[in-house]
C-alpha positions as CSV (number, residue, x, y, z in Angstrom):
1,X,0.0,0.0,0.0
2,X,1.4,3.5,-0.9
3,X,0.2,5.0,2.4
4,X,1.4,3.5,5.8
5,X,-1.2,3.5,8.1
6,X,0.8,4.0,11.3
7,X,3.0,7.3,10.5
8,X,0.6,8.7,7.5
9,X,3.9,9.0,4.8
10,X,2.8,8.3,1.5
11,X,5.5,7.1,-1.7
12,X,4.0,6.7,-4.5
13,X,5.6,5.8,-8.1
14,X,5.7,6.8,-11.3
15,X,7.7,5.4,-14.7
16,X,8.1,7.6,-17.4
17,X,9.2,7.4,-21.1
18,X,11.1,10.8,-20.7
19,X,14.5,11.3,-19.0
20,X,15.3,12.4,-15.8
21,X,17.0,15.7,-17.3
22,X,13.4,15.9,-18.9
23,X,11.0,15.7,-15.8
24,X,12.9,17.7,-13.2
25,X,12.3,21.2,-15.0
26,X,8.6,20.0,-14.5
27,X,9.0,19.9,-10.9
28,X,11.9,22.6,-10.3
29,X,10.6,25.4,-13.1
30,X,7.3,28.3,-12.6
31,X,6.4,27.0,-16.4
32,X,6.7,23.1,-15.7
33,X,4.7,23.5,-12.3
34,X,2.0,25.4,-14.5
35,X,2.0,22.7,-16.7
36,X,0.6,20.0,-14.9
37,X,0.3,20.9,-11.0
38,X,-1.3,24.0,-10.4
39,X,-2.4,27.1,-12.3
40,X,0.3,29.2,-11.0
41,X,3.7,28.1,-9.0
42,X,5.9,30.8,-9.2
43,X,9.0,31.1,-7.3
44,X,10.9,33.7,-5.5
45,X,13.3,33.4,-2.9
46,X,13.0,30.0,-2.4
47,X,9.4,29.9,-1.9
48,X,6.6,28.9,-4.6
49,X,3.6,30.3,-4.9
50,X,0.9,27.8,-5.9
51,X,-2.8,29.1,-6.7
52,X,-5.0,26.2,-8.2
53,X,-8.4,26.4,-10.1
54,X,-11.0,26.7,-6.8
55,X,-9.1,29.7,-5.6
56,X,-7.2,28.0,-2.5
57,X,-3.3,29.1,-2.5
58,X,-0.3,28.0,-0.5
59,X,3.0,28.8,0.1
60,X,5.9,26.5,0.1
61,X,9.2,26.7,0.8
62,X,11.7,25.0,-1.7
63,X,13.5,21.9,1.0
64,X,16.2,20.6,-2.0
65,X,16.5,21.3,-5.7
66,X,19.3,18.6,-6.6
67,X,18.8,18.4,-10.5
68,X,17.9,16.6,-12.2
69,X,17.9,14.1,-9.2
70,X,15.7,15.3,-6.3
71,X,13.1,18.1,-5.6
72,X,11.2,18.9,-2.5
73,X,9.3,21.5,-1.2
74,X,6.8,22.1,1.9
75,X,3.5,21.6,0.5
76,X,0.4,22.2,2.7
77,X,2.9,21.6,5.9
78,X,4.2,18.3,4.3
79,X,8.0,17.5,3.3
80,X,6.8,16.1,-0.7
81,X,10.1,14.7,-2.3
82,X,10.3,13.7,-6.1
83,X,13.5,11.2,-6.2
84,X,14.1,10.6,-10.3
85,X,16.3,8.0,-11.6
86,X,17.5,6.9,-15.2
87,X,15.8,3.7,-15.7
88,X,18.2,2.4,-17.8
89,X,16.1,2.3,-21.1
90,X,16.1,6.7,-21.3
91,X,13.0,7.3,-19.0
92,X,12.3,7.8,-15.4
93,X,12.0,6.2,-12.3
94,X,10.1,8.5,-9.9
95,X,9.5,8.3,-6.3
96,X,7.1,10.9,-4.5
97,X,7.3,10.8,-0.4
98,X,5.0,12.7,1.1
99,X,5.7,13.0,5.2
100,X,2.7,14.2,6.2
101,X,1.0,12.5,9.6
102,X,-1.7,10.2,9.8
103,X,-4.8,12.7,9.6
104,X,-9.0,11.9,8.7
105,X,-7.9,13.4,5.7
106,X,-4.9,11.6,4.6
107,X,-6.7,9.2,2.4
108,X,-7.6,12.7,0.0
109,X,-3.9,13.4,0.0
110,X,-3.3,9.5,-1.4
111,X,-5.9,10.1,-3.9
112,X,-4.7,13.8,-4.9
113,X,-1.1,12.7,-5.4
114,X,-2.6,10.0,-7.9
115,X,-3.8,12.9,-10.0
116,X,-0.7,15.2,-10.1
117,X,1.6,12.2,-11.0
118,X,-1.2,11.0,-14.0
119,X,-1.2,15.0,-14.6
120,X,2.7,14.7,-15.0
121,X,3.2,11.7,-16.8
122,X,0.9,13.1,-19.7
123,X,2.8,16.6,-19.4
124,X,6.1,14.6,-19.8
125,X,6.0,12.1,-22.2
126,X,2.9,13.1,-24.3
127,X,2.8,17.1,-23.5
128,X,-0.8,16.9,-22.9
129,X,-2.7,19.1,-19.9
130,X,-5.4,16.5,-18.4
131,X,-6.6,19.5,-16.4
132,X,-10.0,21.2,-17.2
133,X,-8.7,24.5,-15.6
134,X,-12.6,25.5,-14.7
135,X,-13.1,27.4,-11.2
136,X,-16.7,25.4,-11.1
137,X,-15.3,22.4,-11.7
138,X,-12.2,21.5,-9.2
139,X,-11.9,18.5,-6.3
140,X,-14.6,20.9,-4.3
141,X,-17.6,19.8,-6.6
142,X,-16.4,15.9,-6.7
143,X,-14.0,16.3,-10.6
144,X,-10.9,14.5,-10.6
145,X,-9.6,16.8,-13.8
146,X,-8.7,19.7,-12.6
């Protein structure tokens, strides 16, 4: 199971076609953020800004930026690390580890991660935005797609 029920950390992961040096400007860039994860993620300072469709915003600092090996950033209070590795074949191996705690709500962070990394994959390796970018239509109302 990608969630362990005692501590709450999640690891989820993810194989992609592209190459590591490929995905991390996904993860580490304001225009690879905006591509897949949220409408806006802009950095400055070490801190992104991330606004998504319903409104909501956070602020996270950046915890690494190890190119094109190792990412993390405080997201909603959580330690989230993306770990890429060469497969071997000229795509990815990545690993997300999430450290948040056990919560009532942890489950919705399981299933959320599920839809960045899907939201990734198709930005990477078939530069396609699964996102419906619609205000009225975001994990509020029940849509997995935005």
């Amino acid at each position: 199971m990608p969630i362990d029920s005692a501590s709450g950390v999640i690891h989820w992961r993810l194989h992609l076609r592209s190459a590591p040096e490929d995905v991390y400007p996904l993860l580490s860039s304001d225009a690879g953020r905006a591509r897949f994860w949220a409408e806006s993620a802009i950095e400055q300072d070490g801190i992104i800004d991330f606004w998504f469709p319903n409104g909501m915003n956070w602020r996270g600092r950046i915890l690494e930026d190890t190119p094109p090996l190792r990412f993390s950033v405080d997201y909603f209070g959580d330690q989230v690390s993306f770990e890429l590795s060469d497969d071997g074949s000229g795509g990815t191996d990545l690993l997300l580890t999430d450290s948040g705690e056990m919560s009532p709500d942890r489950y919705e962070t399981l299933g959320g991660w599920i839809s960045v990394l899907m939201a990734l994959k198709a930005a990477a390796d078939f530069d396609v935005d699964l996102r419906n970018h619609d205000p009225s239509r975001t994990w509020d109302q029940g849509y997995a797609d935005n």
